[in-house]
N, CA, C and O atoms as a CHARMM CRD file, in Angstrom:
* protein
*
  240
    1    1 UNK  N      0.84800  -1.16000   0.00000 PROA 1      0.00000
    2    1 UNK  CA     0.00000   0.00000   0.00000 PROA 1      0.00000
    3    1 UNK  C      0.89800   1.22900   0.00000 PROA 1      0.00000
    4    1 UNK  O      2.04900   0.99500   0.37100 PROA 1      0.00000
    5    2 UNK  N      0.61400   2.54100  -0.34900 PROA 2      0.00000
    6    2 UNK  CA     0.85700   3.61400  -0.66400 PROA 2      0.00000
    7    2 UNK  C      0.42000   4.80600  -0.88600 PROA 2      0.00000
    8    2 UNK  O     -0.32100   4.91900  -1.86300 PROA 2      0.00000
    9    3 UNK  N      0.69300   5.91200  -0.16400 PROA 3      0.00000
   10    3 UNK  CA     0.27200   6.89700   0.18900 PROA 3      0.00000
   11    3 UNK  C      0.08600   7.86100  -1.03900 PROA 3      0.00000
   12    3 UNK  O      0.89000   7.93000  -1.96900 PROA 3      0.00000
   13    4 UNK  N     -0.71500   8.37200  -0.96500 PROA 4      0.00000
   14    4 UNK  CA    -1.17900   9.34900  -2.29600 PROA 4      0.00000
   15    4 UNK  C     -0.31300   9.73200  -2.42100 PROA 4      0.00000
   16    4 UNK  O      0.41100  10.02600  -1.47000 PROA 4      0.00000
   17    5 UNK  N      0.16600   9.98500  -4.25100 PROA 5      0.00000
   18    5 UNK  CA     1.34600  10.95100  -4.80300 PROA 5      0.00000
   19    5 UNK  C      2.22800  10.35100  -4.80100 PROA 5      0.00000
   20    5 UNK  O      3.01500  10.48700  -5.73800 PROA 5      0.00000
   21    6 UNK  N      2.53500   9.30600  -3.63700 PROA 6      0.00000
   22    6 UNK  CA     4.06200   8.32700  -4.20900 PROA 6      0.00000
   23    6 UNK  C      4.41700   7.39000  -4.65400 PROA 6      0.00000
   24    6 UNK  O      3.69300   6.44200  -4.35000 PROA 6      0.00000
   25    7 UNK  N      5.49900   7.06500  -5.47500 PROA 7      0.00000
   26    7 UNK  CA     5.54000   5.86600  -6.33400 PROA 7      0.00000
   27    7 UNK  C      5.58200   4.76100  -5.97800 PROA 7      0.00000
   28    7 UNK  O      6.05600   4.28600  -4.94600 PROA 7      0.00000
   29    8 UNK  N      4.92600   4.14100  -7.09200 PROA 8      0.00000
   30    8 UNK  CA     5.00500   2.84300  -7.10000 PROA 8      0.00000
   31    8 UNK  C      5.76800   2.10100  -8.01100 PROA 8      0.00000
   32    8 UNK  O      5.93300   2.66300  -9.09400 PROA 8      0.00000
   33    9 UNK  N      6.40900   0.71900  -7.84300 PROA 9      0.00000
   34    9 UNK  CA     7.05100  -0.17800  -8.51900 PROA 9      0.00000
   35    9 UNK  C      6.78000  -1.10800  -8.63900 PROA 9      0.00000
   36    9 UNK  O      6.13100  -1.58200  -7.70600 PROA 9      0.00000
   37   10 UNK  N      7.14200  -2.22600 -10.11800 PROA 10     0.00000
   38   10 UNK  CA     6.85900  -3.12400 -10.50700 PROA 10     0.00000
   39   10 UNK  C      7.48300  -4.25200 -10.78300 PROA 10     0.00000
   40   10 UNK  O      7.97100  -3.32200 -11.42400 PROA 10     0.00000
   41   11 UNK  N      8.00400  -5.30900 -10.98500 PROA 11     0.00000
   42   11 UNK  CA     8.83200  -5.81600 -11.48700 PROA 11     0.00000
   43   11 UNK  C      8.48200  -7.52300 -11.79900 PROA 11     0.00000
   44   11 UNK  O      7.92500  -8.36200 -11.09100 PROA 11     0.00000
   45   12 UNK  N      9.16000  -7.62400 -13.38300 PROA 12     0.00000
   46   12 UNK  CA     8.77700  -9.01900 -14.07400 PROA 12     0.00000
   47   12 UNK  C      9.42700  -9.51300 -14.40200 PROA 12     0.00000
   48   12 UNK  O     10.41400  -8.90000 -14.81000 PROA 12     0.00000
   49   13 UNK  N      9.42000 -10.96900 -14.49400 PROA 13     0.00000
   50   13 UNK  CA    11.02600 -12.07000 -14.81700 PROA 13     0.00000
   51   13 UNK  C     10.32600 -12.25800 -15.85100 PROA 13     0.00000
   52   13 UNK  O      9.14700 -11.99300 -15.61700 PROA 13     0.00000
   53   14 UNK  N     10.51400 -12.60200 -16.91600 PROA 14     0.00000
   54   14 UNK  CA    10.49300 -13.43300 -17.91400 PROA 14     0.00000
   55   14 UNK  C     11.22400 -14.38500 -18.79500 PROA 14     0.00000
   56   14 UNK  O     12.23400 -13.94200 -19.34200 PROA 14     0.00000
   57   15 UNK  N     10.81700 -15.85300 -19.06500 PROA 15     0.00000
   58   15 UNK  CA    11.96100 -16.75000 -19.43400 PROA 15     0.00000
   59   15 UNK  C     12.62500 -16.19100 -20.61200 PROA 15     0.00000
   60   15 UNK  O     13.64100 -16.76000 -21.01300 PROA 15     0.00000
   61   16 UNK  N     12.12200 -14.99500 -21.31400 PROA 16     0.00000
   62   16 UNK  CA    12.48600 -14.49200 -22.86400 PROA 16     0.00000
   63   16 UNK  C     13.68800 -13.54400 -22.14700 PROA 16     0.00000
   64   16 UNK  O     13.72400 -12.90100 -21.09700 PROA 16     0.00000
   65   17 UNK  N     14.29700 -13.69300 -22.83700 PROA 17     0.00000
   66   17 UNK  CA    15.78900 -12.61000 -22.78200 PROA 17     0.00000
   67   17 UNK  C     15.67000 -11.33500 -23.37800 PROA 17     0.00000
   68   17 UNK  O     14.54700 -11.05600 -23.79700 PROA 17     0.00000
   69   18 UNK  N     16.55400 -10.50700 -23.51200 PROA 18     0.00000
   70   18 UNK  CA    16.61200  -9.38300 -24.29000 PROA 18     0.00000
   71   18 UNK  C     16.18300  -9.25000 -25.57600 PROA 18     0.00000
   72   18 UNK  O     16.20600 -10.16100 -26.40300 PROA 18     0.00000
   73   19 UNK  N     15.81700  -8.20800 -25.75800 PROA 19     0.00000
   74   19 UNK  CA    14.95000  -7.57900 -27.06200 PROA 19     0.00000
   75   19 UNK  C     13.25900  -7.47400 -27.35100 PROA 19     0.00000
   76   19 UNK  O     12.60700  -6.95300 -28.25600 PROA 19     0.00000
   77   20 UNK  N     12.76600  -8.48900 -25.70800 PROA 20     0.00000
   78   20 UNK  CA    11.22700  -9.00700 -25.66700 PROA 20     0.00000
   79   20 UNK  C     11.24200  -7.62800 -24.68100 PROA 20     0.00000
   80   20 UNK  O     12.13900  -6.98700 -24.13400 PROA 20     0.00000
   81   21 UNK  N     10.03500  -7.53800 -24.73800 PROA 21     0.00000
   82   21 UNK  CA     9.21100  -6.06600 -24.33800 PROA 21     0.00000
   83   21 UNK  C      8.19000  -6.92800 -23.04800 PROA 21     0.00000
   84   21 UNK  O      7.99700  -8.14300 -23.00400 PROA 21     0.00000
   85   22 UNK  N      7.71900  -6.01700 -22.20300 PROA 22     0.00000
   86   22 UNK  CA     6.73700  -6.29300 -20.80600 PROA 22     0.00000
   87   22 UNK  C      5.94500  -5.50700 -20.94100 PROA 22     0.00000
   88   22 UNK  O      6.60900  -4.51400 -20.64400 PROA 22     0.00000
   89   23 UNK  N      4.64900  -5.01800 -21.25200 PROA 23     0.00000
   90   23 UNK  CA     3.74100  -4.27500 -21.19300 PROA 23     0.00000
   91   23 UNK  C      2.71400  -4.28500 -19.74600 PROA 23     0.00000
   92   23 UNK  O      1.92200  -5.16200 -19.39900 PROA 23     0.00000
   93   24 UNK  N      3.05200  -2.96900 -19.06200 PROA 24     0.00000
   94   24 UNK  CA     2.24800  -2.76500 -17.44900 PROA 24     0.00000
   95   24 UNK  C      1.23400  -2.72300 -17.62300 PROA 24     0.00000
   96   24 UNK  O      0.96700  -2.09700 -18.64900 PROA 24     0.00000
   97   25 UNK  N      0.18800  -3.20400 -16.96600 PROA 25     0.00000
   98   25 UNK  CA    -1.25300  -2.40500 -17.18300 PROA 25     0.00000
   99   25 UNK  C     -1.73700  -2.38200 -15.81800 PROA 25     0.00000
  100   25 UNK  O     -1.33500  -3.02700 -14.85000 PROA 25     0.00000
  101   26 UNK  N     -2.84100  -1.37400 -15.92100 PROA 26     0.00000
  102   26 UNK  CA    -3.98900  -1.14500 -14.73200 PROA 26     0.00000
  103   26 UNK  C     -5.07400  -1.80100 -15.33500 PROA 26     0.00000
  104   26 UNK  O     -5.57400  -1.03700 -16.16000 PROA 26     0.00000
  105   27 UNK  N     -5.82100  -3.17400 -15.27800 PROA 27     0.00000
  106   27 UNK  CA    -6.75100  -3.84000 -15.92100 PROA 27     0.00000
  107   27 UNK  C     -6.57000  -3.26300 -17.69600 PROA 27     0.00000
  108   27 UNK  O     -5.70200  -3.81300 -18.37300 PROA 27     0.00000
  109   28 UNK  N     -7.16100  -2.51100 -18.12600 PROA 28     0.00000
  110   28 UNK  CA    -7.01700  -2.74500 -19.68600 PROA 28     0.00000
  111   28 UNK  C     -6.19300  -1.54500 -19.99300 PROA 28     0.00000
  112   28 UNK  O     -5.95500  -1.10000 -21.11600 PROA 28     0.00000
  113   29 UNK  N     -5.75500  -1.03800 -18.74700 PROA 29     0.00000
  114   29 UNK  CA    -5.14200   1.02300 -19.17900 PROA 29     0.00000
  115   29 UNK  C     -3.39000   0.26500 -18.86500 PROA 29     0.00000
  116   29 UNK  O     -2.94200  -0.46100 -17.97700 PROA 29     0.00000
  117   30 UNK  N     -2.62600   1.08300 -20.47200 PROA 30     0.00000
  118   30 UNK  CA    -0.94700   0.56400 -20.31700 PROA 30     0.00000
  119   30 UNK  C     -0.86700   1.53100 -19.13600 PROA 30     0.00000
  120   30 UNK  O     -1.76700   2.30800 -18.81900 PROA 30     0.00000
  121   31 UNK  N      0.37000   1.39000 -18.48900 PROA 31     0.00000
  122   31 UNK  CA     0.91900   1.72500 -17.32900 PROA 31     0.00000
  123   31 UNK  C      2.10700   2.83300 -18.15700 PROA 31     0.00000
  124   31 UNK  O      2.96900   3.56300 -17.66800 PROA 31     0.00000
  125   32 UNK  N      1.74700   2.60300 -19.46800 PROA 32     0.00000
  126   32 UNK  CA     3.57600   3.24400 -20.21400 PROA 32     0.00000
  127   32 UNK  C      3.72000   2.58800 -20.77900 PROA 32     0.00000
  128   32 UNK  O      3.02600   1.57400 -20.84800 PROA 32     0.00000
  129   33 UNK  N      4.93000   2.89900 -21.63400 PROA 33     0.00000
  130   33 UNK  CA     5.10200   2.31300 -22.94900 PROA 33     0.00000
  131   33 UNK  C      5.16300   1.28100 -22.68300 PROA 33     0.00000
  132   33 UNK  O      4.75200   1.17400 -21.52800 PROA 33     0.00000
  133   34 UNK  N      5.66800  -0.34800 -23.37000 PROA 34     0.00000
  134   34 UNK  CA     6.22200  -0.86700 -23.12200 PROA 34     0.00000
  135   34 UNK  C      7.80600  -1.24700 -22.67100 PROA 34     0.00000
  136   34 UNK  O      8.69900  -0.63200 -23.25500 PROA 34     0.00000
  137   35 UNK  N      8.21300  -2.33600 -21.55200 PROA 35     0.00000
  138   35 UNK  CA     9.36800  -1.95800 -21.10900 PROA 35     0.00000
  139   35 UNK  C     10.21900  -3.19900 -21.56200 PROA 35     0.00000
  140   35 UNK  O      9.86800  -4.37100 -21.42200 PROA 35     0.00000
  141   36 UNK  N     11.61300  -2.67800 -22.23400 PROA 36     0.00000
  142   36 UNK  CA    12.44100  -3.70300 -22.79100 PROA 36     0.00000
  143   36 UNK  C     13.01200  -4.57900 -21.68100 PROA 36     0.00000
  144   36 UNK  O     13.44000  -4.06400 -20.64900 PROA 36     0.00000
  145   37 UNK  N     13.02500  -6.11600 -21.91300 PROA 37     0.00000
  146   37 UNK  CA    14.03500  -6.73600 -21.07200 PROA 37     0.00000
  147   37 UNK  C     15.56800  -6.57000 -20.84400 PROA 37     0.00000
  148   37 UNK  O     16.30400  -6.15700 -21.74000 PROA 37     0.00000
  149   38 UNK  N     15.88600  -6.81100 -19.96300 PROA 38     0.00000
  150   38 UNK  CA    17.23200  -6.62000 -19.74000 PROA 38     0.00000
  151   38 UNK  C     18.12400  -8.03200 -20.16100 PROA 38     0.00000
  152   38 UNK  O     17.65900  -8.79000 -21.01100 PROA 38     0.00000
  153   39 UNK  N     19.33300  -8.30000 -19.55300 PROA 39     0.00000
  154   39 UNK  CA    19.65900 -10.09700 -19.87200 PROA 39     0.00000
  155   39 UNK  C     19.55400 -11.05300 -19.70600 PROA 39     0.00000
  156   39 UNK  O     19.86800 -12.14700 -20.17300 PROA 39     0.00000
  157   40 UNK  N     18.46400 -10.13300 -18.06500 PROA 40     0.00000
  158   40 UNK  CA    18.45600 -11.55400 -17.40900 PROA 40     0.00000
  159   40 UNK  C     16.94800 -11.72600 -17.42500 PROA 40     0.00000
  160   40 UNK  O     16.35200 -12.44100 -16.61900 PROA 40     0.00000
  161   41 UNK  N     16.26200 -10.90300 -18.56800 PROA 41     0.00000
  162   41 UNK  CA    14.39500 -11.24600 -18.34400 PROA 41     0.00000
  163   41 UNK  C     14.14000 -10.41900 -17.12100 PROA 41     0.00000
  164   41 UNK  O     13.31400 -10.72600 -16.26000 PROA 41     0.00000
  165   42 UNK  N     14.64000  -9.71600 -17.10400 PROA 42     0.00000
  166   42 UNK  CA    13.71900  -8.57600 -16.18400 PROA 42     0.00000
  167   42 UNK  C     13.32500  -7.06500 -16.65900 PROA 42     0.00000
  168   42 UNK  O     14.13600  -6.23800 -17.07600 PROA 42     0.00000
  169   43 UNK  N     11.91800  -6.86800 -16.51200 PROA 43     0.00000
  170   43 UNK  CA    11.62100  -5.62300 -16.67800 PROA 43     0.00000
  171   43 UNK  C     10.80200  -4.96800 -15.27100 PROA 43     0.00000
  172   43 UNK  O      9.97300  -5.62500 -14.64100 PROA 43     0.00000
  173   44 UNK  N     11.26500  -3.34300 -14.86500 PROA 44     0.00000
  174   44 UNK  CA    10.22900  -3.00600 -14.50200 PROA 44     0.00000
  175   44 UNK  C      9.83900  -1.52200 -14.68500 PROA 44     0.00000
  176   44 UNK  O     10.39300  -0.83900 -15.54600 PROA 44     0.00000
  177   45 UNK  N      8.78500  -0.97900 -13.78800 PROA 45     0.00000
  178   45 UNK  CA     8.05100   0.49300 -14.06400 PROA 45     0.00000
  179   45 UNK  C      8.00900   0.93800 -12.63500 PROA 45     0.00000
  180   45 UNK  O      7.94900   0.29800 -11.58600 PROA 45     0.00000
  181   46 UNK  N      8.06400   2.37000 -12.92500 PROA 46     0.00000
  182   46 UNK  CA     7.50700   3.25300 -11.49700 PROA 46     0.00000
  183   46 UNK  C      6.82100   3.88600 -11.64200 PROA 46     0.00000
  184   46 UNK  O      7.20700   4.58800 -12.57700 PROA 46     0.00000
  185   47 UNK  N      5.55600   4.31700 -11.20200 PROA 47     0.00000
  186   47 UNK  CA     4.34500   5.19100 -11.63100 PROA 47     0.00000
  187   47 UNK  C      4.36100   5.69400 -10.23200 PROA 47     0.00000
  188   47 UNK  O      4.67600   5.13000  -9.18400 PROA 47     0.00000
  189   48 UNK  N      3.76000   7.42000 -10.58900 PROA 48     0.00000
  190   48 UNK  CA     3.28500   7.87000  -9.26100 PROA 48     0.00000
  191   48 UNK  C      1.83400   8.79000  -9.76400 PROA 48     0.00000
  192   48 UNK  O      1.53800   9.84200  -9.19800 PROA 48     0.00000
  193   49 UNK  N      1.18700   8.33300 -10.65900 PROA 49     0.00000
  194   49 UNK  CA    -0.21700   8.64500 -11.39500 PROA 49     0.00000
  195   49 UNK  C     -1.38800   7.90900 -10.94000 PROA 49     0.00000
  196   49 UNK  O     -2.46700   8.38100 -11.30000 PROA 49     0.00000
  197   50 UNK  N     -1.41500   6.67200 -10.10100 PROA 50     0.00000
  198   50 UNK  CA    -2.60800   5.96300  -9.96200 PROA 50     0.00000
  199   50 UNK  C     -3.54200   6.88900  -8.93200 PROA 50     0.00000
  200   50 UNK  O     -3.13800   7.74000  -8.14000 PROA 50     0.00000
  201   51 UNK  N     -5.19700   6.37500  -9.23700 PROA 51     0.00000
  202   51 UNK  CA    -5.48300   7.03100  -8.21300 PROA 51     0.00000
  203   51 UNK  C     -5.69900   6.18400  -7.08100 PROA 51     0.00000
  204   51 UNK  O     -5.32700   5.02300  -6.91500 PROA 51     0.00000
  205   52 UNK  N     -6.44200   7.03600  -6.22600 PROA 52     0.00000
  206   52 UNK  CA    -6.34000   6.28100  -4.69900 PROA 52     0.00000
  207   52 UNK  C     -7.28000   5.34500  -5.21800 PROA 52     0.00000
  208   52 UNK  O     -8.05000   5.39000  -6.17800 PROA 52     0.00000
  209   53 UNK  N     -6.97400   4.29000  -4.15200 PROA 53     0.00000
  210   53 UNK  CA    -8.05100   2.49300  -4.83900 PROA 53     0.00000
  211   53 UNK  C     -7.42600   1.36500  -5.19100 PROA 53     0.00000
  212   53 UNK  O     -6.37600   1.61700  -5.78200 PROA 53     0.00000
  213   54 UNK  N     -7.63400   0.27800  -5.07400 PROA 54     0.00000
  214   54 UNK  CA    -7.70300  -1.02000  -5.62400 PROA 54     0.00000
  215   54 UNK  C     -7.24200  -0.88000  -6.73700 PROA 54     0.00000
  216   54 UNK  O     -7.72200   0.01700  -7.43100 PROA 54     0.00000
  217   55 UNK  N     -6.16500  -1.71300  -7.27400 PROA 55     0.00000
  218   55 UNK  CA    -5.91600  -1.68300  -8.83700 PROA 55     0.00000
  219   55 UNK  C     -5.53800  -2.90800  -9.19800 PROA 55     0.00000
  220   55 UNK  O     -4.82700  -3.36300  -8.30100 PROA 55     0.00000
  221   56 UNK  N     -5.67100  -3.69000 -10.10700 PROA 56     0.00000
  222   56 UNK  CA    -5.21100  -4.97800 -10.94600 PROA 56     0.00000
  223   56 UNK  C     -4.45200  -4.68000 -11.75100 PROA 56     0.00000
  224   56 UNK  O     -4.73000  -4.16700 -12.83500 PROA 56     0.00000
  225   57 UNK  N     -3.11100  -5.02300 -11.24500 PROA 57     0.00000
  226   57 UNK  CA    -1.70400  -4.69000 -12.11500 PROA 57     0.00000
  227   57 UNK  C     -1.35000  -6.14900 -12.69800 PROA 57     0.00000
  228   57 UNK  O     -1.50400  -7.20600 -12.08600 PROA 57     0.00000
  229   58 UNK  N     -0.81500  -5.98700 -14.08000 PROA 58     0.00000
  230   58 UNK  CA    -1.01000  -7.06300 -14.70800 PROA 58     0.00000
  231   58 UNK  C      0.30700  -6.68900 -15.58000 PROA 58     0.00000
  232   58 UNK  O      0.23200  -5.63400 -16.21100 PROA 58     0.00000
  233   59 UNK  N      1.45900  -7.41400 -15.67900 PROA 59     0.00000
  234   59 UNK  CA     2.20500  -7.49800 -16.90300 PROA 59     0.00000
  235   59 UNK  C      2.19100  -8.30300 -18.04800 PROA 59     0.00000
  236   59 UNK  O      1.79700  -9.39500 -17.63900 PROA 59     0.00000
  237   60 UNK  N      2.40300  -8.38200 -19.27900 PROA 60     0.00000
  238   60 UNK  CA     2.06700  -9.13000 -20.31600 PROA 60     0.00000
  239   60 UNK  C      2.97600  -8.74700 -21.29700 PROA 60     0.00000
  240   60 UNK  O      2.93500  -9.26600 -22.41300 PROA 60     0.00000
């Protein structure tokens, strides 16, 4: 949980290596662009835009 106005973070392994993309979402809204993997299959995001509430964060 998190206090209005400050960020939040995300973070995703994926078995795909570099050059594969992670797309954030808030149920069907992107979070941002999509985010490139690194070498080891990890991507993540920091948002400090959500509003106050419940959210279903979903990478894909």
């Amino acid at each position: 949980m998190a206090r209005p106005e400050s960020s939040v973070g995300w973070h995703a392994l994926s078995p795909r290596r570099a050059w594969a993309t992670v797309t954030f979402s808030d149920g069907s809204t992107p979070l941002g662009p999509a985010q490139l993997l690194d070498g080891s299959g990890h991507a993540t995001i920091s948002i400090s835009t959500l509003a106050v509430g419940p959210h279903t964060i979903t990478a894909s």
